[in-house]
C-alpha positions as CSV (number, residue, x, y, z in Angstrom):
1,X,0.0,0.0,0.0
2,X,2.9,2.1,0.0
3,X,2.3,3.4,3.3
4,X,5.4,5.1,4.1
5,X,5.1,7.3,0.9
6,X,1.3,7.9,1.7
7,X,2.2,8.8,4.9
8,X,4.8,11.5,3.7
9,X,2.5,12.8,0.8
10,X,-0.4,12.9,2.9
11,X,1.0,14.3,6.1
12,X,2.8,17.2,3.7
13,X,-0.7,18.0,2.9
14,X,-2.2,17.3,6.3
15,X,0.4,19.6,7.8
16,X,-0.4,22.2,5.4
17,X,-3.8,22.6,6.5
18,X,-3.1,22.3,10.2
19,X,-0.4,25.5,9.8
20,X,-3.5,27.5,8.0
21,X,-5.8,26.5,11.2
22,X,-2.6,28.3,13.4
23,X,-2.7,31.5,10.8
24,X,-6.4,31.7,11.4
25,X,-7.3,30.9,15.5
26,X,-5.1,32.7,17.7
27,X,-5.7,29.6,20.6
28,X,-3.4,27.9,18.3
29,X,0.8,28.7,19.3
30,X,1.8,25.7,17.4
31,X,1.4,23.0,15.0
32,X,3.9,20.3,14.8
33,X,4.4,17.0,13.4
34,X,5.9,14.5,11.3
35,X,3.8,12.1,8.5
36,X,0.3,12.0,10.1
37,X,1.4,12.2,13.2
38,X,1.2,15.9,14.6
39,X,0.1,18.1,17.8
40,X,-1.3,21.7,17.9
41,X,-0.5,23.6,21.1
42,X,-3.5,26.0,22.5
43,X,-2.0,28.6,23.8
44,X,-3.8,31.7,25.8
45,X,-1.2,33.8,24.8
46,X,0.7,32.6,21.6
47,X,3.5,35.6,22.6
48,X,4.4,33.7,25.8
49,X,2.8,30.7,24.7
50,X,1.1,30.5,27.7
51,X,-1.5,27.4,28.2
52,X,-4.5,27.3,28.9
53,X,-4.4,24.7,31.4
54,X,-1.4,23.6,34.0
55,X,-1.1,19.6,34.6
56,X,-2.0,20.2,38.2
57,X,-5.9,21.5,37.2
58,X,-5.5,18.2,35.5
59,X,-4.9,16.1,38.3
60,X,-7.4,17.7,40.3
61,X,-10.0,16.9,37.6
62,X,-10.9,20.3,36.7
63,X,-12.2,21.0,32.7
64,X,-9.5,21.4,30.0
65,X,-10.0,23.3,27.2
66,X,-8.3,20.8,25.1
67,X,-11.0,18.7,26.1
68,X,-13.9,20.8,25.1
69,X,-12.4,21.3,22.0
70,X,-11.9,17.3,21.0
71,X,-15.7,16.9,22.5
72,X,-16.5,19.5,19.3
73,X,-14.9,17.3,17.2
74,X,-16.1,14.2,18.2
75,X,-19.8,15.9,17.7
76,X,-18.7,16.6,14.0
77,X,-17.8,12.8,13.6
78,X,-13.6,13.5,14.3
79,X,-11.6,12.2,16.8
80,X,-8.8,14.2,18.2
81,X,-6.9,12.9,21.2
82,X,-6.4,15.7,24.0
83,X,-3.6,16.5,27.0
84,X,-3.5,19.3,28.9
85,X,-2.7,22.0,26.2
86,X,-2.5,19.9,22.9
87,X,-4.3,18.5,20.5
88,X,-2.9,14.9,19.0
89,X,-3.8,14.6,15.5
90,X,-3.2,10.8,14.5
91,X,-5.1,9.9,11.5
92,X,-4.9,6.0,9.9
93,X,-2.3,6.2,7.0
94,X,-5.2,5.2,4.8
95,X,-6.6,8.4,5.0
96,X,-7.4,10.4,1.5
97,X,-7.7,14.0,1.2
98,X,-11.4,14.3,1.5
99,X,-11.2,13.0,4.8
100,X,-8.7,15.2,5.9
101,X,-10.4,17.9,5.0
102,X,-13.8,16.5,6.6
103,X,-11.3,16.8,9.5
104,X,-10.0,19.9,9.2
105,X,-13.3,21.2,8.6
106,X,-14.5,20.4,12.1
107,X,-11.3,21.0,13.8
108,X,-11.6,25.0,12.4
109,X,-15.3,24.8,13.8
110,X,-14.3,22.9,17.5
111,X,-11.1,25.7,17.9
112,X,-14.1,28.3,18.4
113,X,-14.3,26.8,22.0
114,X,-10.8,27.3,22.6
115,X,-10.9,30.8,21.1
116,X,-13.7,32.1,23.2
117,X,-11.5,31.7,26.3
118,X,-9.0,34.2,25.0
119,X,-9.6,37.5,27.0
C-alpha cells in the first residue's frame, strides 16, 4: 500500500492545513508533526505561549480546554486525542484528502471553543 510514501504525501498536505488552522485561530501557538502524526498547542497567549491549562488542574479533575475542543470534534464525527494543552492529531495512513479535509473542517469549527476563552 505504499504506506510510508502515503504517509509523507499525505501528512505534507495534512500539515499544510493544520499551519492554515494556526494563521487563522489565535488559541493555536503551534502545529507540529511528522507524516500524520502531529500536535497543535493551544495557547492563551501565543507571545508567551502560555497554556490554557497547567497539569495540576489536571490532576485535580478540573475542565481542559483541550478537552472541550476534541468533545467539538467528536460531535462533528472527528476524533482528536487531547492532554493538557494539545491536541494529538493521529489519522490512519489510509486516509485520503477528503477525509482530511472533513477533519480539518471540524477542527476550524471545534477551535471556536478554545478561542472564546482568550480575553
Amino acid at each position: 500500500l505504499n504506506l510510508i510514501e502515503r504517509s509523507r504525501d499525505m501528512g505534507q498536505y495534512l500539515g499544510k492545513q493544520l499551519s492554515a488552522l494556526q494563521d487563522k485561530h489565535p488559541s493555536v501557538g503551534d502545529a507540529r508533526g511528522l507524516g500524520l502524526f502531529w500536535g497543535l498547542e493551544l495557547v492563551r497567549d501565543r507571545k508567551s505561549r502560555l497554556g490554557f491549562n497547567t497539569r495540576e488542574e489536571k490532576i485535580q479533575g478540573k475542565p481542559m480546554v483541550a478537552d472541550g475542543v476534541a468533545a467539538e470534534c467528536m460531535k462533528k464525527g472527528t476524533f482528536i486525542n487531547s492532554w493538557i494543552n494539545y491536541l494529538i492529531i493521529a489519522p490512519p495512513l489510509i486516509i485520503n484528502r477528503e477525509e482530511i479535509d472533513q477533519g480539518i473542517s471540524a477542527l476550524d469549527s471545534a477551535l471556536e471553543v478554545a478561542d472564546r476563552q482568550i480575553a
